[in-house]
Structure formats: structure tokens, C-alpha cells
MILO-33072 format. One record per atom (N, C-alpha, C, O): residue number from 1; atom name; x, y, z. Coordinates in nm, 3 decimals, always signed. Layout:
residues N
 pos site      xx      yy      zz
 NUM   CA       X       Y       Z
...
END
This chain:
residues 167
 pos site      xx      yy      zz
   1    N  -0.365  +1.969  -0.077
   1   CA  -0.234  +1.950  -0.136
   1    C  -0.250  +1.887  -0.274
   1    O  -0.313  +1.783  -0.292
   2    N  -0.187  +1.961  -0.375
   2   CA  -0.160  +1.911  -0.518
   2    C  -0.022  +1.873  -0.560
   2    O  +0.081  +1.923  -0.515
   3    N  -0.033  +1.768  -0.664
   3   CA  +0.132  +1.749  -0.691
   3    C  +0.121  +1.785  -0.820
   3    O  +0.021  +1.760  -0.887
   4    N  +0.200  +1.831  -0.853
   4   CA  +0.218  +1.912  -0.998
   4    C  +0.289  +1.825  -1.119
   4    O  +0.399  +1.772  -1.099
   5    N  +0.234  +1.816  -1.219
   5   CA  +0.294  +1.731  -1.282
   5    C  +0.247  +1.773  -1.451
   5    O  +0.143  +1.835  -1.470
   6    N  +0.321  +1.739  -1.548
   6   CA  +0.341  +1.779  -1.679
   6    C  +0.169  +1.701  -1.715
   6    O  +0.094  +1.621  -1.658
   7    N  +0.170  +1.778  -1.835
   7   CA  +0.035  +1.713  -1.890
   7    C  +0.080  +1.632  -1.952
   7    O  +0.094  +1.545  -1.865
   8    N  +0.116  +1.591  -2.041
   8   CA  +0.177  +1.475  -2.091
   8    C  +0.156  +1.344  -1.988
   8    O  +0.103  +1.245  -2.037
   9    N  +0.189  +1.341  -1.868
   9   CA  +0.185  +1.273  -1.742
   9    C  +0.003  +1.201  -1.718
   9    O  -0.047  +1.090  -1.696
  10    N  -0.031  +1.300  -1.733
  10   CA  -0.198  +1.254  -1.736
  10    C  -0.213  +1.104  -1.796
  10    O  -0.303  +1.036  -1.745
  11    N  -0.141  +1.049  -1.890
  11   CA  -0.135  +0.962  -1.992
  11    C  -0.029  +0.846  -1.951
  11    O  +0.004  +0.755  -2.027
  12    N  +0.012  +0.860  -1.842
  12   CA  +0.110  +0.771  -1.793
  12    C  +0.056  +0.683  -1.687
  12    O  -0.023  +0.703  -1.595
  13    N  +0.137  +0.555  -1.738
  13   CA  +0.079  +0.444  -1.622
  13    C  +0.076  +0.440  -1.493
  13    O  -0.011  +0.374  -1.436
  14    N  +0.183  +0.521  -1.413
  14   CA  +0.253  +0.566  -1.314
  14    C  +0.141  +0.665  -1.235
  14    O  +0.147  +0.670  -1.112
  15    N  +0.063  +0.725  -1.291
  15   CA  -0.034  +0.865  -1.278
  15    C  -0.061  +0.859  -1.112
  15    O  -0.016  +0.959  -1.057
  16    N  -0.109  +0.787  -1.042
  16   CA  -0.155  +0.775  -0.908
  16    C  -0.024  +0.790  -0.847
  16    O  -0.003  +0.885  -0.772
  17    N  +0.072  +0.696  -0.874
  17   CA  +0.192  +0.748  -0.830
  17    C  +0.243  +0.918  -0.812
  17    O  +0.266  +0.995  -0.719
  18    N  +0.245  +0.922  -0.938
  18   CA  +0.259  +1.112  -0.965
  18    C  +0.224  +1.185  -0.891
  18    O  +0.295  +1.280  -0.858
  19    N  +0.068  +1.160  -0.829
  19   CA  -0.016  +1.246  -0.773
  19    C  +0.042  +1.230  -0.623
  19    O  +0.057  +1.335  -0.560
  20    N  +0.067  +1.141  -0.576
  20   CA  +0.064  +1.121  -0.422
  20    C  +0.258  +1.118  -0.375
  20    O  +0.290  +1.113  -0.256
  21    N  +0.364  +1.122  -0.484
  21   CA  +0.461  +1.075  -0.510
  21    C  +0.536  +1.204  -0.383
  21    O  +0.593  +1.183  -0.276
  22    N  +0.498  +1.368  -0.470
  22   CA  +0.581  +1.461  -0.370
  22    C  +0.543  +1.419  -0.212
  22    O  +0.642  +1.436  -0.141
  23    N  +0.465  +1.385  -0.162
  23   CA  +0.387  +1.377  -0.030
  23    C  +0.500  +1.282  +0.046
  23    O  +0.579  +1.314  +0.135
  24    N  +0.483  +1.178  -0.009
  24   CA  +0.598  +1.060  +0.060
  24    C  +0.666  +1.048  +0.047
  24    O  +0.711  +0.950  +0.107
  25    N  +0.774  +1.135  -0.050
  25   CA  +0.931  +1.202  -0.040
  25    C  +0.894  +1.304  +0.057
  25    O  +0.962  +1.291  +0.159
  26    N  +0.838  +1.370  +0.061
  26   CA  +0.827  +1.502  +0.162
  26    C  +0.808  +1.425  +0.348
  26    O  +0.832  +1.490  +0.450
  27    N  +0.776  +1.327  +0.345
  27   CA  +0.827  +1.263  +0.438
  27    C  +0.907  +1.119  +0.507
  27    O  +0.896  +1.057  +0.613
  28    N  +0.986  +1.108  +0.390
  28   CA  +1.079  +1.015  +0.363
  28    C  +1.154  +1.032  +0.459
  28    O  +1.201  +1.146  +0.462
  29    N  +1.200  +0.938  +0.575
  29   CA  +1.269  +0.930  +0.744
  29    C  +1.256  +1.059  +0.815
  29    O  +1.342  +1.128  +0.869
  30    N  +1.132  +1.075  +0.803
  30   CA  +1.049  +1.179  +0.927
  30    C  +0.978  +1.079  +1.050
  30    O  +0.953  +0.959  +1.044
  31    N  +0.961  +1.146  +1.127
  31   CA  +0.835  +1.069  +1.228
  31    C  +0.747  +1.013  +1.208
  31    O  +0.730  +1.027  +1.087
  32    N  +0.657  +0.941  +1.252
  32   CA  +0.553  +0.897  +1.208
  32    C  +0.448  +1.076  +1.268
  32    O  +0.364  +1.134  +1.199
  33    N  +0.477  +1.101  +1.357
  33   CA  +0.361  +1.281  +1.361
  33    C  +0.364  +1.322  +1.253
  33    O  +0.260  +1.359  +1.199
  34    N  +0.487  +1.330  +1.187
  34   CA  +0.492  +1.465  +1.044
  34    C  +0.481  +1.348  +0.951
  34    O  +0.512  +1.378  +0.836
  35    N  +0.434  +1.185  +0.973
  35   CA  +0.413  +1.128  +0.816
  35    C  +0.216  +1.152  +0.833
  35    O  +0.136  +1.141  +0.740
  36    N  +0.180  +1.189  +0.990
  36   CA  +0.034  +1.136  +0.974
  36    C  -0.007  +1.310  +0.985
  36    O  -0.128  +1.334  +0.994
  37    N  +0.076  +1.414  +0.984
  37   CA  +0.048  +1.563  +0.984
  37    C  +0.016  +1.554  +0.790
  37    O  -0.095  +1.585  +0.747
  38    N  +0.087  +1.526  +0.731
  38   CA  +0.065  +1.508  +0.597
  38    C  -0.014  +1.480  +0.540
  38    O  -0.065  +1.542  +0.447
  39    N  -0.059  +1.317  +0.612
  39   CA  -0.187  +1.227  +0.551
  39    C  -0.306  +1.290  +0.579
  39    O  -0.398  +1.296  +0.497
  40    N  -0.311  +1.345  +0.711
  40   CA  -0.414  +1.412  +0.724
  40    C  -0.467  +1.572  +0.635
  40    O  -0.570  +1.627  +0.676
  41    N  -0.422  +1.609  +0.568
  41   CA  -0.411  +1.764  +0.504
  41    C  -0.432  +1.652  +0.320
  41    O  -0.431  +1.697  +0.205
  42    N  -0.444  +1.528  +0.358
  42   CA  -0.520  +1.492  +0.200
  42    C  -0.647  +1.464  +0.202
  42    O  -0.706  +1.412  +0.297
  43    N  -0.700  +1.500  +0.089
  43   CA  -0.869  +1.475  +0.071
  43    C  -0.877  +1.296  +0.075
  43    O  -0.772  +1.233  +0.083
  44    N  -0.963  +1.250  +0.072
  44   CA  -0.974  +1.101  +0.092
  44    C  -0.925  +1.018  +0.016
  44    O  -0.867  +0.921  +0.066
  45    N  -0.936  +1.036  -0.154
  45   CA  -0.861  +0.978  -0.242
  45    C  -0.742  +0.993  -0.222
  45    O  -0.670  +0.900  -0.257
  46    N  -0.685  +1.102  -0.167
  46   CA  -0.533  +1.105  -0.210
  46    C  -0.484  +1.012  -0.043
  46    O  -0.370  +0.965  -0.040
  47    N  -0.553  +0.999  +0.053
  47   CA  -0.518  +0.893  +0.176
  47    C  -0.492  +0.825  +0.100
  47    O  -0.375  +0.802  +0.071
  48    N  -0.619  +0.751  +0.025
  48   CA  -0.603  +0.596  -0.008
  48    C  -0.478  +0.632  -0.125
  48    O  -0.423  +0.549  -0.053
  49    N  -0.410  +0.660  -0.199
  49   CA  -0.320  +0.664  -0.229
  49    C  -0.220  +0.635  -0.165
  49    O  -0.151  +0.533  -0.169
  50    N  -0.206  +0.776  -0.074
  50   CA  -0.056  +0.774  +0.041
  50    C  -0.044  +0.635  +0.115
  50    O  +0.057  +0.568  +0.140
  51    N  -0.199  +0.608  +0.148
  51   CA  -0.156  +0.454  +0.229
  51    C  -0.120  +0.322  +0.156
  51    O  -0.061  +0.231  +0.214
  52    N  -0.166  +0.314  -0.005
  52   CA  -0.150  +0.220  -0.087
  52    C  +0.025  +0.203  -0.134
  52    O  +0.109  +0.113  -0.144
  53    N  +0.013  +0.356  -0.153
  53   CA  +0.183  +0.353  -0.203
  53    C  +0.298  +0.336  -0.105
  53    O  +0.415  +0.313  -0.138
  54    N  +0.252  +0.351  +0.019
  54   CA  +0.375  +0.369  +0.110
  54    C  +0.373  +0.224  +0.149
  54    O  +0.465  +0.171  +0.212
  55    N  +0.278  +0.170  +0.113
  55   CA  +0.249  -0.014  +0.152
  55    C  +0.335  -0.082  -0.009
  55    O  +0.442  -0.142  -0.012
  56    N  +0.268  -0.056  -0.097
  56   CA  +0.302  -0.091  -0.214
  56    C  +0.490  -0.092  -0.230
  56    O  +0.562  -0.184  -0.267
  57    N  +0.523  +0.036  -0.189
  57   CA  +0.709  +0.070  -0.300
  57    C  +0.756  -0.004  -0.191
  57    O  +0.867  +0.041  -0.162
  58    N  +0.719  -0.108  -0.105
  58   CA  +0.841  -0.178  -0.012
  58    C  +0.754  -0.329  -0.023
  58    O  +0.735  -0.403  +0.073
  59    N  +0.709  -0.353  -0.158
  59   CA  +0.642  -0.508  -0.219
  59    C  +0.768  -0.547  -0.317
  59    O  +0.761  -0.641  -0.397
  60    N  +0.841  -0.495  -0.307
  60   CA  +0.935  -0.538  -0.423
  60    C  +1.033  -0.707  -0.421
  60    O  +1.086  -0.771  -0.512
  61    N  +1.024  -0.727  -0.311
  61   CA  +1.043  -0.898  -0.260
  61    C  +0.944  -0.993  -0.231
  61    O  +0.830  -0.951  -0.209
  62    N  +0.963  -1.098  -0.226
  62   CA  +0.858  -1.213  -0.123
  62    C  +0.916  -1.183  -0.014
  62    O  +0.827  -1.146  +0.062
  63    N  +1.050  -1.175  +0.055
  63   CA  +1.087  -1.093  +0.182
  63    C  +1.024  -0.991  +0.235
  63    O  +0.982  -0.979  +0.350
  64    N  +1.018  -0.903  +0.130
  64   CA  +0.995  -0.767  +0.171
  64    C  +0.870  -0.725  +0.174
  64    O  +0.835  -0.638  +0.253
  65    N  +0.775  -0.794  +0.073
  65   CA  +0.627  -0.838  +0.115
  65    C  +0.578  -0.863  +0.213
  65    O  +0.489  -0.801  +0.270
  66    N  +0.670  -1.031  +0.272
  66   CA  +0.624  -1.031  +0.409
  66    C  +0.637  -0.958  +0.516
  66    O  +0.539  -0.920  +0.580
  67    N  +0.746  -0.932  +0.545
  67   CA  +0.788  -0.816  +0.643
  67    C  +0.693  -0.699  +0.640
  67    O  +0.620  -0.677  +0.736
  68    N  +0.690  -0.633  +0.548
  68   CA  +0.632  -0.506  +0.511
  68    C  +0.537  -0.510  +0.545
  68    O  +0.507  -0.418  +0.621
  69    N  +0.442  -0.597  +0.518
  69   CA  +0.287  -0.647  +0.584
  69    C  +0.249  -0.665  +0.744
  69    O  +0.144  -0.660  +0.809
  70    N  +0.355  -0.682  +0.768
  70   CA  +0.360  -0.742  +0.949
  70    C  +0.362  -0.639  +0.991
  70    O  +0.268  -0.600  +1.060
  71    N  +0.522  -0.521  +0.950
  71   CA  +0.508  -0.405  +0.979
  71    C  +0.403  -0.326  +0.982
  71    O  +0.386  -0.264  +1.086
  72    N  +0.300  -0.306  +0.864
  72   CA  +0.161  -0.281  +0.855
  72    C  +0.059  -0.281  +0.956
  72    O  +0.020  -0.185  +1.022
  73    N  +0.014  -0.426  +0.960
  73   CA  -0.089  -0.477  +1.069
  73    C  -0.010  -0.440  +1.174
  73    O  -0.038  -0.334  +1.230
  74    N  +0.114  -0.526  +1.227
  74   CA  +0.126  -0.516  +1.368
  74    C  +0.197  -0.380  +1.431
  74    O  +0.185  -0.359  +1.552
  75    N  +0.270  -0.289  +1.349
  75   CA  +0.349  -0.199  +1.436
  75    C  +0.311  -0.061  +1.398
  75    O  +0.298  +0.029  +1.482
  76    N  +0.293  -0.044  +1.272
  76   CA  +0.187  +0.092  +1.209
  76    C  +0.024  +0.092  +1.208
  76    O  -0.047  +0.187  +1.173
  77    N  -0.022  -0.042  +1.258
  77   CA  -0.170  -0.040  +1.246
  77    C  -0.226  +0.071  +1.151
  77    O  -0.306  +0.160  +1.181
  78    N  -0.154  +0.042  +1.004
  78   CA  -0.230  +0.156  +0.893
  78    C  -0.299  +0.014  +0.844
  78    O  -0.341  +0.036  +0.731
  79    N  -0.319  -0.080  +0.871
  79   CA  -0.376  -0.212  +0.744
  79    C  -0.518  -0.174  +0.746
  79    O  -0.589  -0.192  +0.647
  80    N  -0.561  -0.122  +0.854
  80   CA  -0.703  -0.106  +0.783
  80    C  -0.721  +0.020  +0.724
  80    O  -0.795  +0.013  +0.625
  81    N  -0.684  +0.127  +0.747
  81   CA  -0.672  +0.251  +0.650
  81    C  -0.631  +0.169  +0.481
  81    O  -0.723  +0.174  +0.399
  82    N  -0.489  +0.092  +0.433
  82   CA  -0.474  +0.023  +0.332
  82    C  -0.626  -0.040  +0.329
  82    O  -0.657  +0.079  +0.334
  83    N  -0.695  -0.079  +0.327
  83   CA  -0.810  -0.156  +0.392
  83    C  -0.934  -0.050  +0.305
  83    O  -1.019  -0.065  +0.218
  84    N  -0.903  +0.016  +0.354
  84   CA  -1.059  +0.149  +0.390
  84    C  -1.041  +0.196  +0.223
  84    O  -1.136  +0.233  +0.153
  85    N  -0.916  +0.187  +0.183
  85   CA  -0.888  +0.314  +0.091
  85    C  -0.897  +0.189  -0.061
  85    O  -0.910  +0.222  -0.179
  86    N  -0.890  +0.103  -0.027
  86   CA  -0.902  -0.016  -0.154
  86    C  -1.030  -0.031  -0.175
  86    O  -1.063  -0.056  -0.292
  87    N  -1.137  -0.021  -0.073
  87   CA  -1.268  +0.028  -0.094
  87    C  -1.301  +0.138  -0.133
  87    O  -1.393  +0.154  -0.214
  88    N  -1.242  +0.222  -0.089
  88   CA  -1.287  +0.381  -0.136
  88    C  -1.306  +0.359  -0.308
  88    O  -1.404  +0.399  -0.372
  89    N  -1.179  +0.280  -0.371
  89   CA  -1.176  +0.242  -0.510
  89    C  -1.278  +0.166  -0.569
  89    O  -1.306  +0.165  -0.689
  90    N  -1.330  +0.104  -0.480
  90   CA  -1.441  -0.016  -0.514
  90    C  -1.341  -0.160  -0.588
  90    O  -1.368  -0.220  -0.693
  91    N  -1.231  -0.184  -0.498
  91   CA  -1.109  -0.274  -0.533
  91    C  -1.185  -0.397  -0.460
  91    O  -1.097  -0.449  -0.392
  92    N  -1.269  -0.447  -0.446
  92   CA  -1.304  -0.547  -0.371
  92    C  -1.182  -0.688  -0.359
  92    O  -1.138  -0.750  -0.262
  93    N  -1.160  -0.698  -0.502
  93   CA  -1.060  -0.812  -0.497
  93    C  -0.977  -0.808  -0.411
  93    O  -0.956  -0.901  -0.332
  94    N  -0.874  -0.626  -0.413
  94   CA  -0.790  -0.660  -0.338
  94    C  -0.786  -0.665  -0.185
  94    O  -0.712  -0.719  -0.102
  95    N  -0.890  -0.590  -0.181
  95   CA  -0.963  -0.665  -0.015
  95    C  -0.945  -0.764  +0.010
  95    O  -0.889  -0.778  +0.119
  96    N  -0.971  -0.862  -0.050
  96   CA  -1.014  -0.961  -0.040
  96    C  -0.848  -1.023  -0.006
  96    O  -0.820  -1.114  +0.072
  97    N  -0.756  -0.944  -0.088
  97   CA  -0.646  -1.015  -0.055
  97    C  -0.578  -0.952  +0.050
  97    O  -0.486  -1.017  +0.099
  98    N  -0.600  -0.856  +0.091
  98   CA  -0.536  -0.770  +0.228
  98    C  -0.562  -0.850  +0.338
  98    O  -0.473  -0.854  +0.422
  99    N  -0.703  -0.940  +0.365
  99   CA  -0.788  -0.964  +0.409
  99    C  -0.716  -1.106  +0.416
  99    O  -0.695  -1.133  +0.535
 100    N  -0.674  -1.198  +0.338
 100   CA  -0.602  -1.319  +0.315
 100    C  -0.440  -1.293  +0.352
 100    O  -0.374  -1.390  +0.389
 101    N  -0.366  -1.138  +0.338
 101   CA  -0.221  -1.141  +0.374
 101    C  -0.278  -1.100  +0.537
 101    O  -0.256  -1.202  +0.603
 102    N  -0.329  -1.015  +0.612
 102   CA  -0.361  -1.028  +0.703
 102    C  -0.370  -1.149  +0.825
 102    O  -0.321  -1.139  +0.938
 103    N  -0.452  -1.272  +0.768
 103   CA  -0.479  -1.359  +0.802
 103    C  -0.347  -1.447  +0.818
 103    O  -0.305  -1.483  +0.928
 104    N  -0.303  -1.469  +0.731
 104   CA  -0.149  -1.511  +0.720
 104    C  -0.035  -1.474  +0.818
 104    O  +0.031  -1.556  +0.881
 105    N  -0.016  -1.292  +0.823
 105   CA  +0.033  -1.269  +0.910
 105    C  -0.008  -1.289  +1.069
 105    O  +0.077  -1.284  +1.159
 106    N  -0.118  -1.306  +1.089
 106   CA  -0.135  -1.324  +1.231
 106    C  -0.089  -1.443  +1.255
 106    O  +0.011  -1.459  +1.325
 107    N  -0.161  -1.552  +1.198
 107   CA  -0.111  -1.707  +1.174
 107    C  +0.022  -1.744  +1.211
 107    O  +0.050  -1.833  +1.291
 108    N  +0.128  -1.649  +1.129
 108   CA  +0.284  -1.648  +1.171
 108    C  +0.302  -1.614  +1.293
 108    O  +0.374  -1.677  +1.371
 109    N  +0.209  -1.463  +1.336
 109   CA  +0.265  -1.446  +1.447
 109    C  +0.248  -1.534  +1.578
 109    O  +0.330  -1.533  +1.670
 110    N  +0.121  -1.617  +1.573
 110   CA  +0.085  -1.661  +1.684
 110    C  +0.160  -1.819  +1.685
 110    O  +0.097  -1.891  +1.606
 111    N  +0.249  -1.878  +1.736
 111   CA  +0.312  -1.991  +1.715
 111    C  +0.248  -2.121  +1.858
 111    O  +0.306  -2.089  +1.962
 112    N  +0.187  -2.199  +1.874
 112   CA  +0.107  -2.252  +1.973
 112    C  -0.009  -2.142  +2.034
 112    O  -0.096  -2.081  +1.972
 113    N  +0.024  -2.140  +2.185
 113   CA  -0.032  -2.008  +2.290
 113    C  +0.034  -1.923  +2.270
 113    O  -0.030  -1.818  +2.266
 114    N  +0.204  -1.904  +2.243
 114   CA  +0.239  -1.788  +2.245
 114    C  +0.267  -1.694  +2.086
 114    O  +0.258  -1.724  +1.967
 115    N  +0.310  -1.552  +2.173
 115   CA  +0.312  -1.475  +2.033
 115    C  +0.465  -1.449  +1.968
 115    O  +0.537  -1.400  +2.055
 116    N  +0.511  -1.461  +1.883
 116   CA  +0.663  -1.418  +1.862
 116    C  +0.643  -1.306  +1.760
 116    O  +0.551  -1.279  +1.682
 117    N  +0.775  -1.242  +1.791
 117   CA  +0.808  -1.157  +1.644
 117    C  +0.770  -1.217  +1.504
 117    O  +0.774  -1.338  +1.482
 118    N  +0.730  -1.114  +1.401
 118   CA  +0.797  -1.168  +1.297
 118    C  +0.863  -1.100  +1.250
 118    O  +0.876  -0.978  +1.265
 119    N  +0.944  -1.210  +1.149
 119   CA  +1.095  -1.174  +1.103
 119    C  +1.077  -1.163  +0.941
 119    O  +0.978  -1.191  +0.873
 120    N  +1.158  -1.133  +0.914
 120   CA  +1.204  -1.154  +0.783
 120    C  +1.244  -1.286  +0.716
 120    O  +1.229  -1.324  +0.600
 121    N  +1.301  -1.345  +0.827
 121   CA  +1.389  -1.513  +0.815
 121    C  +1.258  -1.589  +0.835
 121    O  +1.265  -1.712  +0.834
 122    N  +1.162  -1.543  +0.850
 122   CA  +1.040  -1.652  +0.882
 122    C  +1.020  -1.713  +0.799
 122    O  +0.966  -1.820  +0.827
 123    N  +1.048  -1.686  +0.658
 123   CA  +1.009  -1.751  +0.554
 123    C  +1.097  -1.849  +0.494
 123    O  +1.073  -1.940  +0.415
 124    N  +1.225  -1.801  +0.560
 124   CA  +1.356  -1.957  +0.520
 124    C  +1.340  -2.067  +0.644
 124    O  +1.396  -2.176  +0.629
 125    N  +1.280  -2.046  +0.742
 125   CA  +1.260  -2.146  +0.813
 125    C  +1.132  -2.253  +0.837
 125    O  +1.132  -2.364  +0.889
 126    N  +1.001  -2.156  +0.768
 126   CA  +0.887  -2.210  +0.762
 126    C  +0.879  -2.261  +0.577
 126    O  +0.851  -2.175  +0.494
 127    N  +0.907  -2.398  +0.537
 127   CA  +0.829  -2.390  +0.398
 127    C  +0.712  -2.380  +0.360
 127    O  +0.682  -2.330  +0.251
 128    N  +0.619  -2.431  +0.456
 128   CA  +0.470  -2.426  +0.408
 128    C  +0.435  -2.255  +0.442
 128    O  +0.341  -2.200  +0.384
 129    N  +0.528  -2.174  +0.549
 129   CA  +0.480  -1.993  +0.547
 129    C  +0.499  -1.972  +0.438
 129    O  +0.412  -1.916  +0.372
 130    N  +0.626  -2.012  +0.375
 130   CA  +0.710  -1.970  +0.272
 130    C  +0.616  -2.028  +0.126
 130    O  +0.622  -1.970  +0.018
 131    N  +0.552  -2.120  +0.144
 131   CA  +0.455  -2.142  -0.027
 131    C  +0.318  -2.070  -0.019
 131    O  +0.251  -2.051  -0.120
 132    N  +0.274  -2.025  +0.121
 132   CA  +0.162  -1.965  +0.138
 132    C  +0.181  -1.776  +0.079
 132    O  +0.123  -1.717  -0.012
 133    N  +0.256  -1.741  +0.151
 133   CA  +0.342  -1.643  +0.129
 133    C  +0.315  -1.604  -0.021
 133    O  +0.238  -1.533  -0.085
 134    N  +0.443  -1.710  -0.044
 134   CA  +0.420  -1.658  -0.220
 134    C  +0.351  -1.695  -0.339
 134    O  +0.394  -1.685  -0.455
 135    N  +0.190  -1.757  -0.282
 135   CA  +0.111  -1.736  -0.328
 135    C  +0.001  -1.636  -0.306
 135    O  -0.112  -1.657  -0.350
 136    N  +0.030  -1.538  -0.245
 136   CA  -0.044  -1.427  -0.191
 136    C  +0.002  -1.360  -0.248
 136    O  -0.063  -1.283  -0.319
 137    N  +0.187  -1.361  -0.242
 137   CA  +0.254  -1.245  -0.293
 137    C  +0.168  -1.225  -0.498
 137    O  +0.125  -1.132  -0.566
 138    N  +0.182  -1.360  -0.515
 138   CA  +0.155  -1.343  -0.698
 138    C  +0.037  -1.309  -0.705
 138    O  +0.008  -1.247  -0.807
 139    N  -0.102  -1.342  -0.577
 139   CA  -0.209  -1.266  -0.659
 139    C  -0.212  -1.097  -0.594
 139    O  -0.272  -1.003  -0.644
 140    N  -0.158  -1.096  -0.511
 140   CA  -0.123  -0.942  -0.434
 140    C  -0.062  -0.879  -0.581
 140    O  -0.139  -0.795  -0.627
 141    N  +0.066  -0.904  -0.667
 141   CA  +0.122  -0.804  -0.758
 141    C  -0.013  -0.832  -0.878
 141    O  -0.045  -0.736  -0.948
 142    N  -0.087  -0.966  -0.897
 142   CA  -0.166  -0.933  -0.981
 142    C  -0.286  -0.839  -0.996
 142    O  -0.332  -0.788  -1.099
 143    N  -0.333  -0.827  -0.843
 143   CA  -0.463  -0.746  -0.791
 143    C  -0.407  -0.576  -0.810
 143    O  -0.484  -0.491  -0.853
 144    N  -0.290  -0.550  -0.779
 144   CA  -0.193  -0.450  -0.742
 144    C  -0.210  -0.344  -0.860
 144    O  -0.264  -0.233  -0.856
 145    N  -0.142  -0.417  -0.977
 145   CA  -0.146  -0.398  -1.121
 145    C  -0.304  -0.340  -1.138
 145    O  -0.328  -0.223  -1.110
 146    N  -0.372  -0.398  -1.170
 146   CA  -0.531  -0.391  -1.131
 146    C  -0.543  -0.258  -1.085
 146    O  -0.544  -0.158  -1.156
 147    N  -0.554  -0.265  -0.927
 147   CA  -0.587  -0.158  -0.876
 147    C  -0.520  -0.013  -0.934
 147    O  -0.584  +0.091  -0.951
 148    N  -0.395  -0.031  -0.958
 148   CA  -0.332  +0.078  -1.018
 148    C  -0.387  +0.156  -1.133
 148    O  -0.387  +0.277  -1.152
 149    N  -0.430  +0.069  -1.196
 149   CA  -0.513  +0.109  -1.343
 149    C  -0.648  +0.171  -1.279
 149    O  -0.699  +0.277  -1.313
 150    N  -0.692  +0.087  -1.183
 150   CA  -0.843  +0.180  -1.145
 150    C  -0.793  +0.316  -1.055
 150    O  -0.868  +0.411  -1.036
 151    N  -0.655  +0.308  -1.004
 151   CA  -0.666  +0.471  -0.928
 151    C  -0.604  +0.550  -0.993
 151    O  -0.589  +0.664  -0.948
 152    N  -0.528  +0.501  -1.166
 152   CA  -0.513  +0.607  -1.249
 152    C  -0.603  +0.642  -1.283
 152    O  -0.602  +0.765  -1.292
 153    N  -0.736  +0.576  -1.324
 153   CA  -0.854  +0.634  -1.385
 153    C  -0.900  +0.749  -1.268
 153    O  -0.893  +0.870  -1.288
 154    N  -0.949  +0.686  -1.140
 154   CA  -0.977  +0.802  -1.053
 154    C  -0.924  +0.940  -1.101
 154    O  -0.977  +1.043  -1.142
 155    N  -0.755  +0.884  -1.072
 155   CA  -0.712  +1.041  -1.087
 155    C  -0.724  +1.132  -1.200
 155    O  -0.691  +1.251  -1.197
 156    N  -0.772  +1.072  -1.297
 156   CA  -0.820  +1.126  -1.429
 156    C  -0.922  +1.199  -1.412
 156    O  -0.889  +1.310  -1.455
 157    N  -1.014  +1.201  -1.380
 157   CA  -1.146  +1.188  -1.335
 157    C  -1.198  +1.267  -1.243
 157    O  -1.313  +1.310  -1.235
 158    N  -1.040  +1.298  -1.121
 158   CA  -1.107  +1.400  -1.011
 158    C  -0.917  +1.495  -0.991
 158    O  -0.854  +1.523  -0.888
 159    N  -0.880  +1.520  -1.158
 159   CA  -0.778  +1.578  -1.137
 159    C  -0.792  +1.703  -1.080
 159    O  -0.701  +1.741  -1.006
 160    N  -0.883  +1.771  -1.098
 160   CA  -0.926  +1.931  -1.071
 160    C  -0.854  +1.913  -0.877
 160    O  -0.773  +1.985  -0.818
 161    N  -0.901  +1.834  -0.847
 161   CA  -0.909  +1.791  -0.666
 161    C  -0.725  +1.727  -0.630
 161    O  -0.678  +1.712  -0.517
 162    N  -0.670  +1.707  -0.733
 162   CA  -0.505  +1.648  -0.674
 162    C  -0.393  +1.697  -0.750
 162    O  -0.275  +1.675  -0.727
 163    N  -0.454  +1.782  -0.864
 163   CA  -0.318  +1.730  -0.958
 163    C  -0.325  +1.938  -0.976
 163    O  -0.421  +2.010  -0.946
 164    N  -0.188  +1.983  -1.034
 164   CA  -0.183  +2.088  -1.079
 164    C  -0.087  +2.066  -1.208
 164    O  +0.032  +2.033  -1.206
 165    N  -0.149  +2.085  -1.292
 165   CA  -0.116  +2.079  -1.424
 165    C  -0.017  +2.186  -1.494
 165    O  -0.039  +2.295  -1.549
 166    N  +0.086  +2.121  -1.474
 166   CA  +0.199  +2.251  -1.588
 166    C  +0.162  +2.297  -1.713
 166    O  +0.111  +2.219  -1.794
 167    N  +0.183  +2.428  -1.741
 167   CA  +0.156  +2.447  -1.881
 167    C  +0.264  +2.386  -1.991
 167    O  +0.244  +2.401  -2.112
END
């Protein structure tokens, strides 16, 4: 699968986006079968894309960070695919921080012996979740940024393999 995109585009900050962008509108409130019928029919770079971005466009809060992450690890178990595919980049840093929001989220979840949900509200009721949190969150958008620039270069690099170029 290729996503087609203007040449001009090649040159845009957005570029990894571009490439992987039709895929996860094309299964925007589908199943999870027809979101992992998809993922599977991409070559490896474009996974670590689909899994970066579909993690990434719901970072847009410290709420929605946290949540989104929990959702991740605990109910989509994609965190280590997000995981696999930040290596594929040679992103070590942000390993390193998947690896630290990870840790965090379990932490929340496990409250004494027992296990609870997590919420969204976890973070107006816990202050010390809530300063841990969003210091993950600031080096998470800083690593983020980062990584983005290294999987535009990828896609530069192995456009022949993702991209179909308009005349």
C-alpha cells in the first residue's frame, strides 16, 4: 500500500504523516479486525508509522496523553509494536520514554494489592500522578518532534517502497 501525495509534499514537515495518513482514515471507527487487516498489508516502516501515528494524533492533552497510553498498554496491547517500531527508527530516546510512560501507567494502575481502572480523572485526583505525568508528557512531545524528523527522513529515503508521487 502507497499513499499518494504531491511532490512538493516530499519537502513537508508532516511527510510521515502523508505517507501513513490515507491508511488510518481508511479505518477511522472500524473494528479493530479491519484496523489490524490494514496494518498487516504494510511493509515494516509503514507499521511503525501506523502504530506511532494512531498513538501520537490522540497526544494532544496531558488528559489525553494519559488515557491514550493506558488505552495502549492495557486494552490494545499495541505498546510494544509502538515499542518495536521506535526502534525500527533507531529512536532509542524515545524508547526510553515509552519505557518510562509505561512504567507510570502500570504504577497508576496497581493501587496497594489491588488493580483499578484507569481514568482520565486520575490525574485531578492524584497530584504527584499528575506532576509525573506531565513531565513525561513534555519530554514525550520533545522526543516526538525528534522522532518525526527522523521518520520524515526515512520516508525520503525509501519513498520508491510508500509513497506514489503525483505528477
Amino acid at each position: 500500500m502507497k499513499a499518494e501525495i504531491r511532490q512538493e509534499d516530499l519537502n513537508s514537515p508532516k511527510l510521515s504523516w502523508l505517507c501513513i495518513e490515507p491508511m488510518l482514515v481508511s479505518v477511522r471507527g472500524q473494528s479493530m479486525d479491519a484496523k489490524r487487516k490494514v496494518y498487516l498489508r504494510l511493509n515494516e516502516g509503514q507499521q511503525a508509522l501506523y502504530l506511532f501515528y494512531s498513538f501520537h494524533n490522540h497526544t494532544k492533552s496531558l488528559t489525553e496523553f494519559y488515557w491514550f497510553s493506558a488505552y495502549n498498554i492495557i486494552d490494545l496491547r499495541s505498546w510494544s509494536g509502538i515499542r518495536k517500531g521506535m526502534q525500527f527508527f533507531d529512536l532509542n530516546e524515545m524508547v526510553d520514554v515509552l519505557d518510562n510512560i509505561e512504567a507510570l501507567i502500570t504504577d497508576a494502575k496497581k493501587s496497594g494489592e489491588t488493580w483499578h481502572e484507569v481514568s482520565p480523572t486520575d490525574l485531578e485526583h492524584n497530584p504527584q500522578l499528575l506532576q509525573k505525568t506531565g513531565l513525561l508528557y513534555a519530554t514525550y512531545q520533545q522526543e516526538a518532534q525528534e522522532a518525526i524528523i527522523t521518520m520524515n527522513e526515512w520516508v525520503r529515503r525509501h519513498q520508491e517502497t510508500v509513497l506514489e508521487i503525483q505528477g
